[in-house]
C-alpha positions, 0 to 999 in steps of 0.5 A, a space after each residue: 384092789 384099792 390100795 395105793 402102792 409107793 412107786 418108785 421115785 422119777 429121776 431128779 431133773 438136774 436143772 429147772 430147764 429139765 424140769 420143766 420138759 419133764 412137766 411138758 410132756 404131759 402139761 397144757 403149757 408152752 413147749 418150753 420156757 422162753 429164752 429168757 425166763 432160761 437164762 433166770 433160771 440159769 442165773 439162780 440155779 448157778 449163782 443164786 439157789 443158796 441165797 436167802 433173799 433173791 429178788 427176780 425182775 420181770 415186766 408183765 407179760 414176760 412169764 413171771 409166774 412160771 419162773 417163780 412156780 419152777 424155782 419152787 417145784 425145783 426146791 420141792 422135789 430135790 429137797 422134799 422142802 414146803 413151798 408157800 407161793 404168795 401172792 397180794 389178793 385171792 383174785 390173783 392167787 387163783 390165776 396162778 393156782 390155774 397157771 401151775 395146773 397148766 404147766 402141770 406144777 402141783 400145787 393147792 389153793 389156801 386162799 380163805 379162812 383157814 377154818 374152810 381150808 380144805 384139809 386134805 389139800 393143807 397135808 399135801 403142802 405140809 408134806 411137801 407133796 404141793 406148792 401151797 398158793 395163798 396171800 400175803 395176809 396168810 404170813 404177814 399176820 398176828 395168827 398166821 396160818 402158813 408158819 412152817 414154809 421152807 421156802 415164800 415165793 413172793 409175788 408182786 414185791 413191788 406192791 406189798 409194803 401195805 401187806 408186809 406192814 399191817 400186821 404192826 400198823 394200828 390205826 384209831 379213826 376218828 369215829 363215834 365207835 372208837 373214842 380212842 383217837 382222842 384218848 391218845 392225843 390226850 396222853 400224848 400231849 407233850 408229843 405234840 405242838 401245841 397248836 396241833 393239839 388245839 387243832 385235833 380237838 376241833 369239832 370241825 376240821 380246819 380246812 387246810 389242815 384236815 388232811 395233813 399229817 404230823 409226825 408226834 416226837 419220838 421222845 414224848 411217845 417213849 416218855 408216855 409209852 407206859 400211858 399210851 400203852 394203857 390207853 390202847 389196850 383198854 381200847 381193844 379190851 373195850 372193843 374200840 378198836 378196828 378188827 385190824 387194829 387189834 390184831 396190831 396191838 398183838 404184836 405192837 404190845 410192850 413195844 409202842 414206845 419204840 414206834 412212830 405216832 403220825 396224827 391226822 385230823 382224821 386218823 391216827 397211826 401207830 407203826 415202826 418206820 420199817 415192819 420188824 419182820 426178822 421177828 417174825 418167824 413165819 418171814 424169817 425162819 424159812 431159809 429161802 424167799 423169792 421175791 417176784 417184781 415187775 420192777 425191783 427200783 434202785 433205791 432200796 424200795 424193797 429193803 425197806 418194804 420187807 425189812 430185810 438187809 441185803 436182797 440179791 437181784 436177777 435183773 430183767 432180762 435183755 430185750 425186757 429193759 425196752 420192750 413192754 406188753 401191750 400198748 397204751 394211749 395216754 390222753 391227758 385232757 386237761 392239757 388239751 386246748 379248749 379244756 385246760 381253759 375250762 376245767 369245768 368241762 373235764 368231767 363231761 368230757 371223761 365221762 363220755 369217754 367211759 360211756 363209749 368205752 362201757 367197761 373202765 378201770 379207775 384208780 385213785 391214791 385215796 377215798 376222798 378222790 374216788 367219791 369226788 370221781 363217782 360224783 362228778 366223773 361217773 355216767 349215771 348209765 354206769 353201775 359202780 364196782 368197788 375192790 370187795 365185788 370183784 375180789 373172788 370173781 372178776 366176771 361180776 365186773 367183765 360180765 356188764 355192759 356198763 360198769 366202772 371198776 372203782 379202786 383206792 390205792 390198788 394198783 395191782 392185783 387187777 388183770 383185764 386183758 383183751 376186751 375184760 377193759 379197753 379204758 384206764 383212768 388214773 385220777 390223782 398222783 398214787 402217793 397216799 397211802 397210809 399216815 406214813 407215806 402222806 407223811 413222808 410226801 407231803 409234810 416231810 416232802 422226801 418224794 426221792 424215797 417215794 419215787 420207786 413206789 409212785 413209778 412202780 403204781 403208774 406203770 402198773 396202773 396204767 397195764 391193768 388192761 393190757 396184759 400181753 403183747 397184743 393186747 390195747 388200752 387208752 390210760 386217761 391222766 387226771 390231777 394237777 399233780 400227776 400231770 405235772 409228775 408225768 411232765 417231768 423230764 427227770 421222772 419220764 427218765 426214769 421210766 422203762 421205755 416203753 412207757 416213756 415213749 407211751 407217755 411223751 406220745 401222749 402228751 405231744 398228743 394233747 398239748 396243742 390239741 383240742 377236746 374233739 381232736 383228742 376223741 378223733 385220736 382215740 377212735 383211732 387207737 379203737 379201731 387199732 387198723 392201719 391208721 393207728 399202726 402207721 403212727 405207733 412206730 412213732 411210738 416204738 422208734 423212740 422206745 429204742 432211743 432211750 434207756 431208763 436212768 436212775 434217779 440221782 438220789 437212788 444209789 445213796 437211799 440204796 445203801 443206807 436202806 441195810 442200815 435203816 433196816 439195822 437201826 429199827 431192828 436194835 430200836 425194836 430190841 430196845 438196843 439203843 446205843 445199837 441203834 444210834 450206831 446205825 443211825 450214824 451209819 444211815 447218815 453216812 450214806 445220805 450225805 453224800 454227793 447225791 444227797 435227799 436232805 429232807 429224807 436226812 432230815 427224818 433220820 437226824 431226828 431219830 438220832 436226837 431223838 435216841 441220843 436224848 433217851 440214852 442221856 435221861 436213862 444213863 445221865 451220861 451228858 455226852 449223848 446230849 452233846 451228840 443230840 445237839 449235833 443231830 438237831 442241827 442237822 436236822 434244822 440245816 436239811 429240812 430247812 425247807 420242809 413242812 414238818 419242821 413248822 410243827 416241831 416244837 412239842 414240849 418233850 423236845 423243846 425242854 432239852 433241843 439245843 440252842 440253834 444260832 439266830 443266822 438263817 443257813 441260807 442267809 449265813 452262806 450268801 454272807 459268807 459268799 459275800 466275804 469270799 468275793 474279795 475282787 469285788 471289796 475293790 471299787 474299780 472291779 465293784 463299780 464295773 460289774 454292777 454297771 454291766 449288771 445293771 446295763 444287762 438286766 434292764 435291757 432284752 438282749 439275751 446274751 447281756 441279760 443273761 451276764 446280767 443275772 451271772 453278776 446279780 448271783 455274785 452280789 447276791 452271795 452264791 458260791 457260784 453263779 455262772 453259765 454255760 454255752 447253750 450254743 454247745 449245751 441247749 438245755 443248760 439254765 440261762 444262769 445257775 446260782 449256788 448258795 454252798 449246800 443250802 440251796 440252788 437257784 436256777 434260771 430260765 430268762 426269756 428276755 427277748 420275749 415281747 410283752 404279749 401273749 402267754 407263757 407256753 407249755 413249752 417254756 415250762 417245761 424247758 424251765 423245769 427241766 434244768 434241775 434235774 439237767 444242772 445234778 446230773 452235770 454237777 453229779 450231785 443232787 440239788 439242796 432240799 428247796 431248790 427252785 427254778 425260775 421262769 423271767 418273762 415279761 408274758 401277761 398271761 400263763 395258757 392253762 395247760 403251762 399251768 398243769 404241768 409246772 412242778 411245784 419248784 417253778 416260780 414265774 418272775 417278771 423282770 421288774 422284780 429282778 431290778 428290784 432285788 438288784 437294788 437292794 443288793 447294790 445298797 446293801 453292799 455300797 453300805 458294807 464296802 464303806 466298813 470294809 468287808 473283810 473285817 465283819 463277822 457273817 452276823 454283822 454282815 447280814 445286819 447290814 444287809 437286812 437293813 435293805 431288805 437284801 438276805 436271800 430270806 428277804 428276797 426270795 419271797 419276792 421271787 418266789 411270789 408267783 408259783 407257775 402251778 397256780 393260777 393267777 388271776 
């Protein structure tokens, strides 16, 4: 007989830990769950199983997978409840499809076009009969196919912001095919400088600026909404649209007005700051979601990633907050000796390295660096593989001999265990991905809201090829700027510290070491013997010295992340007077002790922005008044930034404010001036400037660090000191504080003779006193804040040059005379009309006379920036 009778139903496991010894009975998997994955499990089912949005943090190797499938299983067999397990790409999803048959989870695969899916397995997960283990794209899209889960199990968190977003980001690229992209520059007009303007119609990109991004203002995109709206849609009727783009104007339709424009020479993108998933059914219905990362962050990342106001979290487990998977070796060449002094050379040298380790793994942040890579990195014995090739089967990369797997902006995704791949290369800082991230990174320069997402990329880059405790690979380190970022004792802080340890014992490897060194080293690590275990333990005794902190910044984006996500949600319903609500709500949590200013800076734009759209739609003047507010603030923290230069389209010029003629730095030191009353008396004046002087043109380090005390004070800080680095080593030689404008901190090394060159080490000693003088002030430096380098050196080695941050600027001692001059003019001129009685704005004229403003001689200082060469 063929029929198939209902058996009776098992018993209900009362727990997850149960559950998963019922399925060990008959499963391929482990025994049982690892204590740790326990105590998780325990953790959500006792205090978390009712929370809509539960965040789990769990490294690479430590079960993740397992963790996610039973929490879904779990809800499945009590509630009869539709599972969707997600992850970022097919590759992937077929992994876990294969791990949940091991651990004998019931479950289909619904990866490809819903139009091949296989139907029977499409009623199992309707039925709720099996987990349905699909992508990203399967949800996040303008005709989702999975809209009905009860439960998203959300793999890979960490990494899905571009997947979450690109249902709502539509992108015009500057082709033949789609002449929209100057069709909207046209109606946009009035949202751009005009210098912009002049730029974009180019028919050859200027060369320092092809690559840069400008933000449209916000007023002149809701002015032209109707236009640009128009424009658009007779694109994607036309066909002038990419496939993705299209299925973007679905849901951005009637809403472009709401949206940011970013503008490139290249590209144009039109997106919300953060995606309005809480319209979107298919996220927002099910009443549960999990969210599965490798590292959660601290600063909101994922809030603002998924467009949801509070997460909870299951932290990593104990044990898992030091201990990784696998181990990496970091090389880092262009720090090396030989190559440092001729960066020529790099590129032969890489590409030996990947000769002989036949399989690599390459990830670059963008296209421009992966052709530059292919044609200058690559062995011509090498076939090249892109993401497409390997995206349903890996073996097309793992089968060859010689190949490199050659990836753009894709960090995760990948597993390449054992000898899949021995050799990582990281070419290029991971910070551009699309329009709006170039945008906060380089034109906006508000790296702090980046920081969880560039750590998250490196950490995840560099694992690609180690996915278990035993498994081993060498992580090659390219490019100036992700040398430098790796260099940073702020950002190695923040690192889990296994990779920490990887890291600094990698560079300590490189630096002061030459090119063959390096590949005696790696064969070593190769061989993976004795050799190589007796310096290892180098490696895990500093792991257990150190515990990752969080940056200084994160705790005030962490919780200003509900109320960005509350802000776009009422801008999305076009509840303006909600929005600016939350907006103040924002800007309450980032001006605090900790504050990004830069990352402020964008916020108070949107608030004028919106204040402005509310006076022209009720004509109540006192949204104006409000604007104004917001506008300078906007001017006052991001005073130091790019996008600032590019801010005078007409729709916001007609109504912007009128801002006073004082420079904030310049209004503060004039106002440090007047507050030093014990100065405006010539005993007390002419005795400090005399052993100023006597300091700062002498060598004795002591006397020249006073020196440099005494010169903050003239110059109109509201501090300037120093500390005792008998008792605290790693303090500055001298601290300046300009009230909230700016810091300027100082490394002398006036004991140094006139020979030789700069070090690595004094660079690095140099940049670490920013992030050393927040964590004493308990507060993060002002958006511009500088370090300082005084040596008499000639020369700077290469390698100083690789590592230096863009904030460190070599000063050489005669400037520092120069600027002392100009002071002591400017004050024997402003002592002789008595101080007191002068206004900041009469101050200043005096002092400008003599050059003596802080945005006249900052420039002199700033002359020199250690990550350039100089001839």
């Amino acid at each position: 007989m063929a029929f198939k009778r209902k058996s009776a139903d098992a018993a209900m496991p009362k727990d997850l830990e149960e559950l998963y010894r019922t399925l060990a009975v008959t499963n391929r998997g482990p025994a049982a769950v690892w204590g740790h994955q326990q105590d998780i499990l325990r953790d959500w089912h006792a205090n978390m199983s009712d929370e809509p949005d539960v965040a789990i943090e769990l490294p690479t190797g430590a079960g993740k997978t397992l963790v996610g499938g039973l929490i879904g299983e779990y809800r499945r067999r009590k509630h009869r409840e539709r599972i969707a397990y997600l992850c970022p790409t097919r590759q992937l999803a077929r992994q876990t499809a294969a791990k949940f048959d091991e651990y004998g989870i019931p479950n289909v695969l619904l990866v490809n076009p819903v139009k091949t899916w296989n139907q029977a397995h499409q009623a199992q997960y309707e039925a709720g009969e099996a987990i349905a283990v699909s992508v990203y794209s399967h949800v996040f899209n303008s005709n989702p196919a999975l809209d009905d889960a009860d439960m998203l199990v959300l793999d890979d968190a960490h990494a899905a912001e571009g997947y979450v977003a690109s249902p709502w980001s539509l992108g015009i690229s500057r082709t033949s095919a789609e002449s929209a992209y100057l069709d909207v520059p046209s109606v946009l007009e009035s949202a751009l400088d005009p210098l912009v303007c002049t730029r974009l119609r180019a028919p050859d990109p200027d060369d320092s600026q092809s690559s840069y991004v400008y933000l449209a203002s916000p007023i002149g995109v809701a002015e032209q909404g109707v236009a640009l709206e128009r424009i658009v849609g007779a694109a994607a009727g036309a066909g002038k649209l990419s496939t993705s783009a299209t299925y973007a104007w679905k849901l951005l339709q009637g809403h472009l007005d709401r949206c940011l424009v970013y503008v490139s020479y290249g590209q144009i993108l039109i997106r919300p700051l953060i995606p309005p998933t809480m319209q979107h059914r298919p996220f927002s219905d099910p009443a549960r979601r999990i969210y599965m990362s490798a590292t959660l962050g601290d600063g909101g990342e994922l809030e603002r990633s998924f467009g949801r106001k509070k997460i909870a979290r299951i932290p990593v487990p104990k044990g898992w907050d030091k201990e990784g998977t696998g181990r990496r070796f970091f090389l880092f060449p262009e720090l090396t000796n030989d190559l440092s002094a001729a960066p020529k050379n790099v590129p032969a040298f890489v590409s030996g390295i990947i000769d002989t380790a036949g399989r690599a793994v390459v990830l670059t942040p963008d296209g421009r660096t992966a052709e530059t890579f292919a044609t200058r990195y690559l062995p011509k014995t090498h076939s090249i593989l892109k993401a497409g090739d390997v995206e349903d089967d890996l073996t097309t990369f793992t089968s060859r001999d010689k190949a490199v797997l050659l990836l753009t902006n894709r960090y995760d995704g990948i597993d390449l265990p054992d000898d899949d791949c021995r050799l990582v290369v990281l070419a290029g800082l991971p910070a551009k991905g699309d329009l709006q991230e170039r945008f906060l990174h380089e034109s906006l320069g508000a790296l702090e809201v980046l920081q969880e997402r560039i750590r998250a990329r490196i950490v995840q880059g560099s694992g690609r090829a180690t996915r278990n405790n035993k498994d081993w690979a060498a992580v090659i380190v390219l490019g100036r700027s992700l040398t430098a970022y790796l260099s940073g004792l702020d950002v190695q802080a923040s690192l889990h510290p296994e990779v920490r340890a990887e890291v600094e014992f990698g560079r300590r490897n490189s630096l002061n070491t030459s090119s063959s060194e390096m590949l005696d080293n790696l064969a070593v690590f190769r061989e993976h013997g004795q050799d190589w275990a007796d310096v290892d333990s180098d490696i895990v005794a500093d792991r257990d010295t150190y515990t990752r902190t969080v940056a200084p910044s994160a705790g005030e984006l962490r919780k200003a992340a509900r109320f960005e996500v509350a802000a776009w949600e009422a801008l999305w319903n076009n509840q303006l007077d909600w929005a600016l609500t939350a907006v103040q709500r924002v800007l309450d949590q980032l001006t605090g002790q900790r504050t990004p200013q830069r990352y402020a800076a964008l916020w108070n734009y949107l608030g004028y922005s919106i204040c402005e759209r509310l006076a022209r739609q009720d004509g109540d003047l006192s949204h104006r008044a409000t604007g104004a507010r917001y506008y300078r603030d906007l001017q006052r923290k991001g005073q130091t930034s790019n996008f600032l230069a590019h801010l005078a389209a007409p729709s916001d010029k007609a109504h912007a404010p009128a801002l006073g003629e004082l420079d904030p730095l310049d209004e503060a030191a004039m106002r440090g001036i007047i507050a030093r009353t014990e100065l405006h008396r010539a005993h007390d004046f002419e005795h400090t400037i005399a052993q100023a002087r006597t300091g700062l043109a002498g060598t004795e380090f002591t006397a020249y660090e006073a020196g440099l005390v005494s010169l903050g004070t003239l110059a109109g800080t509201s501090e300037s000191y120093a500390e005792d680095d008998t008792l605290k080593p790693a303090s500055p030689d001298a601290v300046w504080i300009f009230a909230d404008t700016r810091w300027i901190l100082w490394e002398a090394k006036s004991e140094a003779t006139p020979t030789g060159e700069v070090s690595p080490e004094n660079v690095r000693q140099a940049q670490g006193h920013l992030s050393y003088t927040e964590a004493e002030r308990e507060t993060s430096a002002p958006s511009g804040s500088i370090t300082l380098l005084m040596s008499p050196k000639p020369r700077v080695l290469p390698a100083a040059h690789m590592i230096a941050a863009d904030n460190l600027y070599l000063v050489r001692p005669p400037a520092v005379l120069t600027i002392f001059d100009r002071l002591i003019r400017a004050w024997h001129t402003a002592r002789a009309r008595t101080i007191t009685t002068l206004s900041p704005t009469e101050l200043a004229e005096i002092f400008q006379t003599e050059d003596a403003l802080p945005s006249q001689w900052l420039p002199l200082l700033q002359a020199q920036p250690l990550k350039q060469r100089t001839p």
